[in-house]
C-alpha positions in Angstrom: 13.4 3.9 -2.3 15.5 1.7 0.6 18.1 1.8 -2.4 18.4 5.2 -2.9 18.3 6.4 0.9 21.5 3.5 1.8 23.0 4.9 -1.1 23.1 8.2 0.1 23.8 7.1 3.7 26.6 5.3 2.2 28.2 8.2 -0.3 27.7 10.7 2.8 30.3 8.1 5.0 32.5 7.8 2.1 32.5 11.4 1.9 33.3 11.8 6.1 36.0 9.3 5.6 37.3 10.9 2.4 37.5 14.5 3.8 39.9 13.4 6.7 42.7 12.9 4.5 41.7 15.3 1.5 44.7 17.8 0.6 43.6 21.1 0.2 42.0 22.2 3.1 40.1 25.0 0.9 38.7 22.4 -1.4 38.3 19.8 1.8 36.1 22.5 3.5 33.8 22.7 0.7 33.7 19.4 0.3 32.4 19.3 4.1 30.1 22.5 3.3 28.2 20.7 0.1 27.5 17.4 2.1 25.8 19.3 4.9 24.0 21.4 1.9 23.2 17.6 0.6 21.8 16.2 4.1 19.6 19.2 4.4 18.2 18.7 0.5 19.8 22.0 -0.3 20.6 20.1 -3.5 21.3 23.4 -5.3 23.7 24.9 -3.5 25.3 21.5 -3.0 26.0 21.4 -6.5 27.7 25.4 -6.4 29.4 24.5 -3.8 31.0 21.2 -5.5 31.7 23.1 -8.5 33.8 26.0 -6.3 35.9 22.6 -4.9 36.3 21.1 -8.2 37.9 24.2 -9.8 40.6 24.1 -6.6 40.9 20.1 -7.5 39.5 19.1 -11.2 40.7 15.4 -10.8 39.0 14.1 -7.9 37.6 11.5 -8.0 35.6 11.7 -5.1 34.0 15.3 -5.5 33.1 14.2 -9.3 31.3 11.2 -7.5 29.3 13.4 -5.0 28.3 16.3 -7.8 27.3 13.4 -9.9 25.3 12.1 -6.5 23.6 15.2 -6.0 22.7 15.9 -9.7 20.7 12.5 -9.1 19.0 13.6 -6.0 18.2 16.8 -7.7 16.2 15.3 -10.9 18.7 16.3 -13.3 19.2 13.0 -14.7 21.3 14.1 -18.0 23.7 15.9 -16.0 23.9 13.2 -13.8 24.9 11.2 -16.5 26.9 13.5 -18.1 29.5 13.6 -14.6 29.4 10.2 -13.4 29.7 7.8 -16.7 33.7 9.1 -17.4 34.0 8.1 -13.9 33.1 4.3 -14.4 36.4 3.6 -16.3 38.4 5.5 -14.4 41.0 3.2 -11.9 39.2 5.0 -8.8 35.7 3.5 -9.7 34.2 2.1 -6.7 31.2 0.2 -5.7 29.2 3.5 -5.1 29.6 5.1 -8.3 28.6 2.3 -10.0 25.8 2.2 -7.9 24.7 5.7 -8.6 25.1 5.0 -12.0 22.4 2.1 -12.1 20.4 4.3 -10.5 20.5 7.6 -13.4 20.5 4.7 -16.0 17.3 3.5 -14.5 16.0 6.7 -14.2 16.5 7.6 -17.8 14.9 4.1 -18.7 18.1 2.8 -20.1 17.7 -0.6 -18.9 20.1 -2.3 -21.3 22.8 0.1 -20.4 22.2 -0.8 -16.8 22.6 -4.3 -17.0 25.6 -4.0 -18.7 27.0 -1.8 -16.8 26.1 -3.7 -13.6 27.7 -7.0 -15.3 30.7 -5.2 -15.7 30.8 -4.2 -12.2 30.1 -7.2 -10.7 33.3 -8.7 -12.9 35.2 -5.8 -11.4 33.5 -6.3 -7.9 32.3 -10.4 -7.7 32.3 -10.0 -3.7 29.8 -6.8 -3.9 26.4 -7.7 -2.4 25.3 -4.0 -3.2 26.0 -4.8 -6.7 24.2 -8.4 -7.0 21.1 -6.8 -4.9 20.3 -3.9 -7.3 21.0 -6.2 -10.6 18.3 -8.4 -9.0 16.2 -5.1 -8.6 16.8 -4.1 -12.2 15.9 -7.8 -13.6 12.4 -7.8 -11.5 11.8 -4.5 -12.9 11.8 -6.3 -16.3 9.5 -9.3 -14.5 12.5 -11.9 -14.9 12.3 -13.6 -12.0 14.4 -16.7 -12.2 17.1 -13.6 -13.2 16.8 -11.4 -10.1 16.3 -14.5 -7.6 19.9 -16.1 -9.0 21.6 -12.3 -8.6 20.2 -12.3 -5.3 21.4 -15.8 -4.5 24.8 -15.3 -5.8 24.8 -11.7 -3.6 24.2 -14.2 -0.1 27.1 -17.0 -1.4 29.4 -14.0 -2.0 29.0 -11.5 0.4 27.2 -13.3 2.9 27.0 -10.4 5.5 25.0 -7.7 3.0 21.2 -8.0 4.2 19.3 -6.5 1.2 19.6 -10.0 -1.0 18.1 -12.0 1.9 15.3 -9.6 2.2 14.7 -9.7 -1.6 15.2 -13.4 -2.0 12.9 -13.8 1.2 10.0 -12.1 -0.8 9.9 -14.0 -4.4 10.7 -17.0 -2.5 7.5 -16.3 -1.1 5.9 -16.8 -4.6 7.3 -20.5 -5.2 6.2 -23.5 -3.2 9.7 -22.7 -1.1 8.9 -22.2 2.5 12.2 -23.4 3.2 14.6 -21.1 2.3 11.7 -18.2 3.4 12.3 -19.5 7.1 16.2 -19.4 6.3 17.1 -16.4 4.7 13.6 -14.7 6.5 14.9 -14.7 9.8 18.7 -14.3 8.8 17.6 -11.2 7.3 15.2 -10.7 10.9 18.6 -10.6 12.5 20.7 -8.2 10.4 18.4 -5.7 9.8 16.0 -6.2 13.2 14.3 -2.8 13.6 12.8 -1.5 10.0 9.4 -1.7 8.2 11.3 -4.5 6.3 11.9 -6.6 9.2 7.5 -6.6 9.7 7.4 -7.1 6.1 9.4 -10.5 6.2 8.4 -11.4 9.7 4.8 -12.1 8.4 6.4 -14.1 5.0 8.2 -16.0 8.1 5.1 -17.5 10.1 3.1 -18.1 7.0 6.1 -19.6 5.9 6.1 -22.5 8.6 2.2 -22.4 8.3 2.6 -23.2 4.4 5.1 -26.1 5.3 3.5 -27.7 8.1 0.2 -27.4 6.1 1.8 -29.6 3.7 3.2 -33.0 4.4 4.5 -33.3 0.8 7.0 -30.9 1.4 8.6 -33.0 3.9 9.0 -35.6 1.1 12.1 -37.4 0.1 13.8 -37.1 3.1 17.5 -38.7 3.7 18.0 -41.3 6.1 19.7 -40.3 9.0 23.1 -42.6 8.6 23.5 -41.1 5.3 23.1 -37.8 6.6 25.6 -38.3 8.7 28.5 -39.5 6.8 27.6 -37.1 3.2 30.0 -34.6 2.4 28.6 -31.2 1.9 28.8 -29.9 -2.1 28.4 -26.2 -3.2 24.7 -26.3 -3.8 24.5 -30.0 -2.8 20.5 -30.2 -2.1 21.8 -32.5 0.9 21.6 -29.5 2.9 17.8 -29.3 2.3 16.8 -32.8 3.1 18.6 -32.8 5.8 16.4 -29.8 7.0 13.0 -31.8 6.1 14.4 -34.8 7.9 14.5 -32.9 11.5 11.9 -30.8 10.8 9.4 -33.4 9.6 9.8 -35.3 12.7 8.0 -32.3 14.0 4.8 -32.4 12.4 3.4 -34.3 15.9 4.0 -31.3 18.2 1.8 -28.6 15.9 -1.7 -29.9 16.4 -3.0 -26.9 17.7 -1.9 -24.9 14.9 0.9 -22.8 14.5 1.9 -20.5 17.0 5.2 -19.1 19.2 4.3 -21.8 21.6 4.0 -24.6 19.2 7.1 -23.1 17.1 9.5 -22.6 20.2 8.8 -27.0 20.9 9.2 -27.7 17.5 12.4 -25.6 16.8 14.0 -26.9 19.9 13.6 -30.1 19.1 15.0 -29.9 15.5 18.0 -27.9 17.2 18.3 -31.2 18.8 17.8 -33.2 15.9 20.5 -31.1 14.1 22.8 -30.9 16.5 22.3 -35.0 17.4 22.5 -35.8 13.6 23.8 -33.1 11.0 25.6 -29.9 12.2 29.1 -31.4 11.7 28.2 -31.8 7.4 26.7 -28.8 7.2 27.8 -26.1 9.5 25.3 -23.4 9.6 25.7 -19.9 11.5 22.2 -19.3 11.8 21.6 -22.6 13.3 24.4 -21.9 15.9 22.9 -18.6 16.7 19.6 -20.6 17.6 21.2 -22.9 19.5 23.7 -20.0 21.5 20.3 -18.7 22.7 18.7 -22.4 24.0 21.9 -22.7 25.8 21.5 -18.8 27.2 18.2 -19.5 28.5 16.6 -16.8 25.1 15.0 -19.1 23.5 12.0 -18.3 24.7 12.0 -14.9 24.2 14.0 -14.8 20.7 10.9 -17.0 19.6 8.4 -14.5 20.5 10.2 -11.8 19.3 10.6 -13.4 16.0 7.2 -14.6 16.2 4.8 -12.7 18.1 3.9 -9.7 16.7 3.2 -11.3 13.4 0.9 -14.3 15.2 -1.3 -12.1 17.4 -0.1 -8.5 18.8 -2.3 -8.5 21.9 -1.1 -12.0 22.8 2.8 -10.2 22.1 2.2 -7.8 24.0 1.0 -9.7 27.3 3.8 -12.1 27.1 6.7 -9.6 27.0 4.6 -7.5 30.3 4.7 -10.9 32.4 8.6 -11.5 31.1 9.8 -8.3 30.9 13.3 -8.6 32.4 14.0 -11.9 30.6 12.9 -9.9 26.8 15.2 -7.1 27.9 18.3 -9.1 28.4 17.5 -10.8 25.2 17.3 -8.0 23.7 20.4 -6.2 25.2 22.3 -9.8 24.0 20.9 -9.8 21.0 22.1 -5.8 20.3 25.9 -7.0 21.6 25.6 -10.4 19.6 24.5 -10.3 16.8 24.1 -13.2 14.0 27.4 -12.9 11.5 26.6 -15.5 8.1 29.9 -17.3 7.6 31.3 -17.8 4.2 31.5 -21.5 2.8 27.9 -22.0 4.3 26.2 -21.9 1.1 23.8 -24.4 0.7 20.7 -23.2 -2.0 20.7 -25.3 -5.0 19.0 -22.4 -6.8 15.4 -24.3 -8.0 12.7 -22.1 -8.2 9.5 -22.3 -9.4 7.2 -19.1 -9.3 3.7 -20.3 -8.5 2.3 -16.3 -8.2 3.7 -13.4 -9.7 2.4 -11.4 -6.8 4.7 -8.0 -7.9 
């Protein structure tokens, strides 16, 4: 469902952007008139209204796109089809209608037509996170897991700022013995999309998550020494990167004796920020790591930790810590809204094993 309504958010700002420098102003004010039909879910009279702009302008791309759109939204899955599959070889194709197109071959239950057609627009489109999140989706749907968690890991090397394969990663990460990369791509995903039902979802993932790894001292296993550490030379999917992680955060293990909490999380995260910093952050450069450390340094540690934290640890404890620190939550907040975490590109350090322990889907 997140799918489809981005989709449409997305194809309705194509559509503004589109209209601004259409050509005939008959056909462009149609255009206008069938997306307002479409935001309301006047899906019929969206499509009439298409229709009257596509006999001004047959060719366009873009009208052909949005009839094909609305057809979708409608239920009318074979006409659907019937508009938007000449479109896919046509020079104009772009990321949406490809999209749109997964969507009416799911619908139809063509799922060998949809993974094809998503393999050849990821060929056309390898920097499309989009693409690589909803071939993940259609893989899961099928129960291959291994599949849709390498789409979605491939979707965060190569279009590190699209938030849906962190979310989607987060979850079936969640399912392997792999807190790790939970607390990684879990509250990279926190920071990029902070204020949905999806950011609760993985915020829970994210504390059990650091429960499940300090819970087991085995996962803090074959750490690195730290003169090695410091001289390696990071590789694409070099797990050098990881053990370097379990090196500073296994030192760590001391400071949660009272279980895990914000309180007990906020000592042992800025003490690994330390670690890092002291020990690893020249080899392997890490945005979300400098974000962390940004808001030590701004005095918001504090207060990014609890709002990370809090609400999934105990909401009545939440609650009376952000009363007594009010002003110091707000301007975290307020920096947080006017700087926010950006992934970098070349920061990709996953070395894609995964084991499913519980198919929990």
């Amino acid at each position: 469902m997140h799918m489809r309504s981005s989709l449409l958010k997305a194809v309705f700002v194509a559509g503004v952007l589109f209209s601004q420098v259409a050509v005939a102003q008959d056909a462009n004010e149609l255009y206008r008139t069938a997306t307002n039909f479409m935001r309301n879910g006047d899906y019929s009279n969206a499509v009439l209204v298409l229709n009257q702009a596509l006999q001004l302008e047959p060719d366009n791309f873009e009208y052909r796109k949005q009839l094909g759109f609305t057809f979708y939204l409608k239920g009318d899955l074979n006409k659907a089809k019937n508009v938007i599959e000449p479109l896919l070889s046509r020079k104009e194709a772009d990321v949406q209608v490809f999209q749109i197109a997964g969507n009416i071959y799911q619908g139809r239950e063509e799922w060998k037509t949809a993974q094809r057609m998503y393999e050849k627009a990821i060929r056309k489109f390898p920097n499309s996170g989009e693409l690589y999140n909803d071939n993940g989706t259609l893989a899961m749907n099928f129960k291959m897991y291994d599949g849709a968690l390498r789409s979605w890991l491939k979707g965060i090397e190569q279009d590190p700022t699209f938030p849906g394969n962190y979310y989607n990663a987060t979850k079936t990460y969640y399912y392997s013995n792999s807190p790790l990369w939970c607390i990684l791509y879990g509250e990279t995903f926190m920071n990029m999309e902070s204020f949905t039902t999806r950011t609760a979802e993985i915020r829970n993932i994210v504390l059990e998550s650091y429960k499940k790894l300090f819970n087991d001292p085995s996962l803090f296993d074959s750490m690195v020494p730290e003169e090695e550490g410091r001289k390696g030379k990071k590789s694409k999917g070099d797990g050098g990167f990881v053990q370097a992680f379990k090196q500073c955060m296994g030192k760590q293990l001391s400071v949660i004796t009272g279980g895990v909490d914000p309180d007990a999380l906020i000592m042992a995260r800025t003490r690994f920020l330390l670690d890092w910093y002291h020990s690893y952050s020249n080899t392997y450069p890490y945005a979300l790591f400098d974000f962390q450390q940004t808001m030590l340094q701004q005095g918001m540690f504090e207060s990014y930790n609890h709002w990370l934290f809090g609400p999934a640890a105990n909401q009545a404890s939440y609650k009376a810590w952000v009363a007594l620190h009010k002003q110091d939550y707000d301007d975290f907040l307020k920096y947080q809204r006017n700087h926010p975490l950006k992934p970098r590109p070349d920061e990709y350090y996953n070395d894609g094993k995964f084991t499913l322990i519980n198919a929990g889907y």
